[in-house]
C-alpha positions in Angstrom: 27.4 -16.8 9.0 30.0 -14.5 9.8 29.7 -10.7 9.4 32.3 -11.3 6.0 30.1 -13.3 4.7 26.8 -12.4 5.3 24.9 -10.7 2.3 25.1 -6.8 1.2 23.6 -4.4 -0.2 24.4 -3.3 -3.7 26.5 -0.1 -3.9 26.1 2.6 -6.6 28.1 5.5 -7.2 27.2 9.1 -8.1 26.7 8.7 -11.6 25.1 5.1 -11.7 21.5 5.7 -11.7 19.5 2.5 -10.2 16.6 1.3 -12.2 14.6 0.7 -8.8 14.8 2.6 -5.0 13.1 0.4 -2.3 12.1 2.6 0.1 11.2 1.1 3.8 9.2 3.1 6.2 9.7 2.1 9.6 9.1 3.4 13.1 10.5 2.1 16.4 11.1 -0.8 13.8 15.0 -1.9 14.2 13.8 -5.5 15.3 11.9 -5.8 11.8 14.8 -4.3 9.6 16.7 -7.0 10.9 14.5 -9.2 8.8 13.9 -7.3 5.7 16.8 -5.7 5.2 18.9 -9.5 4.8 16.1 -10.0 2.6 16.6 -7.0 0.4 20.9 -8.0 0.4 19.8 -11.4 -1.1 17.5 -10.4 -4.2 18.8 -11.9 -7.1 17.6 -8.7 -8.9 20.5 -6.0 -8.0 19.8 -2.9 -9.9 18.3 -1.4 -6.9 18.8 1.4 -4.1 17.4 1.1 -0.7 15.8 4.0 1.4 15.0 3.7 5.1 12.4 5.9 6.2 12.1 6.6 9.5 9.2 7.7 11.1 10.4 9.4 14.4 10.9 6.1 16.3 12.7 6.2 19.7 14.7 3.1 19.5 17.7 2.9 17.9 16.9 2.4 14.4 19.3 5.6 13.1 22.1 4.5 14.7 21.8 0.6 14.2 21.1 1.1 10.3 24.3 4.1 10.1 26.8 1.2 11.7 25.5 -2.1 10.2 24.0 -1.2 6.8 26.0 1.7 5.4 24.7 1.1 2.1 21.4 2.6 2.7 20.3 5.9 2.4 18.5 7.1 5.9 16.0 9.5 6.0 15.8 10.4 9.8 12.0 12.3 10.7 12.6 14.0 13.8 9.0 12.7 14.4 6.2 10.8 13.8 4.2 12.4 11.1 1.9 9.6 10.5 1.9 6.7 7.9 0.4 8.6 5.0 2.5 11.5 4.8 5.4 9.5 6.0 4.7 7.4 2.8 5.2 9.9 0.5 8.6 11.1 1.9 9.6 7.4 0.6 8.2 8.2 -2.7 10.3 11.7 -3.2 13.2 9.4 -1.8 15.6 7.9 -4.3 16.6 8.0 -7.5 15.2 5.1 -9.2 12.6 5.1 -12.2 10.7 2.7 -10.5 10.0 2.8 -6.9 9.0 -0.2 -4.0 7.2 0.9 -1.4 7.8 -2.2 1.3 6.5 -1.8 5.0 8.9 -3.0 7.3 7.7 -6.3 8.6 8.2 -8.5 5.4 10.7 -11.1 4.7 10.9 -10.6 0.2 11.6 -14.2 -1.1 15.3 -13.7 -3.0 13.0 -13.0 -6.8 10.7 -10.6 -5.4 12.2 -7.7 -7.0 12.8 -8.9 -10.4 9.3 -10.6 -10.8 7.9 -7.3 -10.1 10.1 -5.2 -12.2 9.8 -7.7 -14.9 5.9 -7.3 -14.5 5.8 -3.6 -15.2 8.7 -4.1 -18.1 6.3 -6.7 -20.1 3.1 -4.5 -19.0 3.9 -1.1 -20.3 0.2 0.4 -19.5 0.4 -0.8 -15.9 0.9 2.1 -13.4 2.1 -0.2 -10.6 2.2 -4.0 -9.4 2.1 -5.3 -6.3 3.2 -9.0 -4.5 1.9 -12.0 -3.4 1.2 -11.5 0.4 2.1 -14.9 2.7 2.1 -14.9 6.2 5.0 -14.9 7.8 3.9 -17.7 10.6 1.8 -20.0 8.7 3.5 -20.0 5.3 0.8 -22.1 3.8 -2.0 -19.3 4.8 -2.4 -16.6 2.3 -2.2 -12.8 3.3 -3.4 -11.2 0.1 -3.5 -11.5 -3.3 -3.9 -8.1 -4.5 -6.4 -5.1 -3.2 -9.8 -5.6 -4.6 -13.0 -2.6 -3.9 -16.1 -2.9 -3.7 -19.7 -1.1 -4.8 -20.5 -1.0 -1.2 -17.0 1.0 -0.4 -15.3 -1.8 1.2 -11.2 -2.0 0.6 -9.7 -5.7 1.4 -7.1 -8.1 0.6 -8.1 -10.4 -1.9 -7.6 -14.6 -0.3 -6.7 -12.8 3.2 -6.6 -16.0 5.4 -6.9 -18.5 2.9 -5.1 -21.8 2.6 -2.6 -21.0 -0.1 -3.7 -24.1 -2.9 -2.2 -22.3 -5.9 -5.8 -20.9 -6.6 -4.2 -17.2 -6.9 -1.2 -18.1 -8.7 -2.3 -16.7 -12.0 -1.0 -13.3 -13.0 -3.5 -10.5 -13.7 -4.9 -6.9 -13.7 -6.2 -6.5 -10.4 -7.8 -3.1 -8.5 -4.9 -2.9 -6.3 -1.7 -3.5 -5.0 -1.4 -3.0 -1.1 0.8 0.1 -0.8 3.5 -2.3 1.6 4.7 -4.4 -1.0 4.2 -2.9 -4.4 6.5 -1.4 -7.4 5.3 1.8 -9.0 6.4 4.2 -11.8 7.3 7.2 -10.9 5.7 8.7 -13.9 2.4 7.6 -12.3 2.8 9.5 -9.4 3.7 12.5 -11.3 0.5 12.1 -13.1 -2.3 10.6 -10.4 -0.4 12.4 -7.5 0.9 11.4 -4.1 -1.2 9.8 -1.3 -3.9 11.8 0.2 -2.3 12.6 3.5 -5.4 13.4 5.1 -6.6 10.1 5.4 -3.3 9.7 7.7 -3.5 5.9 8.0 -5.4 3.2 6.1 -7.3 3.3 3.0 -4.6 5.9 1.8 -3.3 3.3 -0.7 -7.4 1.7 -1.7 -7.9 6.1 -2.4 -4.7 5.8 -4.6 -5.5 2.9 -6.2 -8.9 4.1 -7.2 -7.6 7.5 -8.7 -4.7 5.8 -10.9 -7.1 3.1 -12.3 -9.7 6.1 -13.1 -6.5 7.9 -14.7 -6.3 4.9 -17.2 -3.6 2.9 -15.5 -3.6 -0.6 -14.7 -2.1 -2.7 -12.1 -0.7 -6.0 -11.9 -1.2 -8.7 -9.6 2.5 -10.8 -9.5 2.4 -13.9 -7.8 5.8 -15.3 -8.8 6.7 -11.9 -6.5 6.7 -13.3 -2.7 6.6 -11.5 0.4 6.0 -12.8 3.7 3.9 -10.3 5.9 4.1 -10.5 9.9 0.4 -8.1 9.8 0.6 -5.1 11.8 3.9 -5.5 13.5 4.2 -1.4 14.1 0.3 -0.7 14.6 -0.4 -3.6 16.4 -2.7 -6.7 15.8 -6.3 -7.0 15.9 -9.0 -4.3 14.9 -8.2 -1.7 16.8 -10.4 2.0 17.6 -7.3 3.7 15.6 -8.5 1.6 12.9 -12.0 1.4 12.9 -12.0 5.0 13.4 -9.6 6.0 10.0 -11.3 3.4 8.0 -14.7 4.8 9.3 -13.8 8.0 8.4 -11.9 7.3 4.9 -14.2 5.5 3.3 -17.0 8.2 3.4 -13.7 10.4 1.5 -13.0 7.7 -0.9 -16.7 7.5 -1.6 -16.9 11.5 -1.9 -13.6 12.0 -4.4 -13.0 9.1 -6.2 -16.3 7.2 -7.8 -17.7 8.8 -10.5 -21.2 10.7 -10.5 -22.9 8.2 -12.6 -21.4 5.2 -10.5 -22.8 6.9 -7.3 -26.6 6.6 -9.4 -26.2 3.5 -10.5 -24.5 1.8 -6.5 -26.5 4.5 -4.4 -27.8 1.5 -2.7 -25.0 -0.8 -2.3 -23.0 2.5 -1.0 -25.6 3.2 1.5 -25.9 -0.5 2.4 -22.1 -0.5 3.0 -22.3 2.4 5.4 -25.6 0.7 7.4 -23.5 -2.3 7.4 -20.5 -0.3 9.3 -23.2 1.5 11.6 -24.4 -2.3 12.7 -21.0 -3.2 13.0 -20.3 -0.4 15.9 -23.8 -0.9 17.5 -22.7 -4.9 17.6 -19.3 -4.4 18.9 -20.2 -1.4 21.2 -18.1 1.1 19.3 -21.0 3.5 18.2 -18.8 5.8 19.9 -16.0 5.3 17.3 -18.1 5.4 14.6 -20.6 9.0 15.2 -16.7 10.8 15.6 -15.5 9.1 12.5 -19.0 10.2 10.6 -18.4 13.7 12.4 -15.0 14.2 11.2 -15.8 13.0 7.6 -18.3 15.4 7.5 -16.1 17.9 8.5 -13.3 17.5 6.0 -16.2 16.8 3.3 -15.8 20.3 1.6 -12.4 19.5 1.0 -13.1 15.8 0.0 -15.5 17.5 -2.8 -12.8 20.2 -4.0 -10.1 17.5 -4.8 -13.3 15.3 -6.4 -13.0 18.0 -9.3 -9.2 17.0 -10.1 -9.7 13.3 -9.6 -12.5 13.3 -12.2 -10.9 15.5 -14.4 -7.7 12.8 -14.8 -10.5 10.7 -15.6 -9.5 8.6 -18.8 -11.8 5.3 -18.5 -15.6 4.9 -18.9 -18.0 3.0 -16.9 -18.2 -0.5 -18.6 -14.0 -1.0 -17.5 -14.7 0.6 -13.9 -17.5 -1.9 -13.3 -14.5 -4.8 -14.6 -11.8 -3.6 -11.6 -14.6 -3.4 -8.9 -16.0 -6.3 -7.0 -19.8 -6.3 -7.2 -20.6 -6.7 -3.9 -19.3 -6.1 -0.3 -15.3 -6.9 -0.5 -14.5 -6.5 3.5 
């Protein structure tokens, strides 16, 4: 396809507000945006704005995106500040009342956008809604299907892995949407409040998730909304000590602000089994290492894991009987 032919971008003016900004974070990513971005240019949806974060990288991504796509608005970090605070630079970005929140390394099937937008225009209580997760290399294997939680403080994608047999094809109100492919209201984040940036990577959008719902907001789970994930293109496959270590560490936070003094009664042991179940994990995989710095550091940053507790629960709109219907009883991931 020649250059003249080869999809764009929608353009707005000054005055014309889009209903939606996508933003894209990226670092060192200009091999991915070459995927997404042609991907973005062919949504049949077109009241939309698109944002390209990026994250300090070192290739050239700036450069590249200033030549080729001159429709999108660059927001250049002059370096890497990490993924969470990186994050919500996209969601000040933009213009749009609602905003997507796409990692880099998807390809969005051409009605991703207007399934999603639809969902939060025919669910006006839901906060945010997030795709249908396929992965990119085996197209008939499942990525996720929505972010579930669990009593024992485990964050996962729901059908991660699974054999994709229409088994997940029915819309619903789910936990959570995985903060790479979802569409929010702004009005939410005004309300619940940005990510937590001290969790820096991972678990950042399960924390989220877990403060909007206790807010009173729902999300939707959109499986007519496709995206095709490649899985840690930026961070790099596999589970890594930079991983084990944040999640390690987050989940004692999550635990701390987020679930709700009579919850921690009633799932103190499912909670503590879920850490012992992390401890035998390290002692297994020789990482005990990883894990006595990741308990360290959470205990460390506890005090101020308990002072923002006080403003999560304040928010707190929803009682226990419709918290114990958005989490999974028992150990997610």
């Amino acid at each position: 396809m020649s250059a003249s032919m080869a999809p764009s971008l929608p353009r707005h003016d000054a005055s014309a507000v889009p209903l939606v900004t996508v933003a894209v974070l990226s670092y060192d990513g200009r091999s991915l945006l070459e995927v997404i971005l042609p991907s973005l240019a062919r949504q049949r949806f077109r009241d939309f704005e698109v944002v390209v974060v990026d994250n300090g990288s070192h290739d050239d991504t700036v450069s590249w995106l200033t030549e080729r796509w001159p429709e999108v608005e660059i927001v250049s970090l002059p370096e890497n500040i990490g993924v969470t605070a990186a994050l919500n630079v996209c969601v000040r970005s933009g213009r749009g009342e609602l905003l997507g929140l796409f990692n880099n390394d998807l390809e969005l099937d051409p009605d991703c956008l207007g399934e999603l937008a639809d969902a939060l225009s025919d669910h006006p209580q839901a906060g945010w809604a997030g795709a249908k997760l396929v992965n990119f290399y085996e197209r008939e294997l499942l990525d996720g299907a929505g972010d579930v939680f669990s009593w024992a403080a485990g964050g996962a994608r729901r059908a991660h892995g699974e054999r994709d047999r229409g088994q997940y094809d029915e819309p619903q109100r789910i936990f959570g949407a995985c903060g790479g492919a979802a569409l929010y209201r702004r009005s939410t984040f005004e309300q619940v409040g940005e990510f937590d940036e001290d969790f820096f990577a991972f678990y950042e959008d399960i924390d989220w998730d877990f403060r909007a719902q206790l807010a009173g907001f729902s999300c939707r789970y959109v499986p007519s909304a496709v995206a095709y994930h490649m899985g840690s293109a930026t961070i790099g496959r596999g589970l890594t000590d930079f991983t084990r270590y944040h999640l390690w560490r987050n989940t004692v936070w999550i635990i701390a602000k987020d679930i709700p003094a009579r919850a921690l009664l009633r799932h103190a042991h499912q909670l503590a089994l879920g850490q012992l179940m992390n401890l035998a994990v390290a002692v297994r995989d020789r990482k005990l290492d990883i894990w006595l710095r990741a308990l360290r550091d959470a205990l460390h940053g506890l005090p101020r894991a308990l002072r923002k507790r006080r403003a999560v629960q304040v928010l707190r709109r929803i009682g226990m009987d419709e918290l114990e219907a958005i989490v999974e009883p028992r150990g997610a991931a």
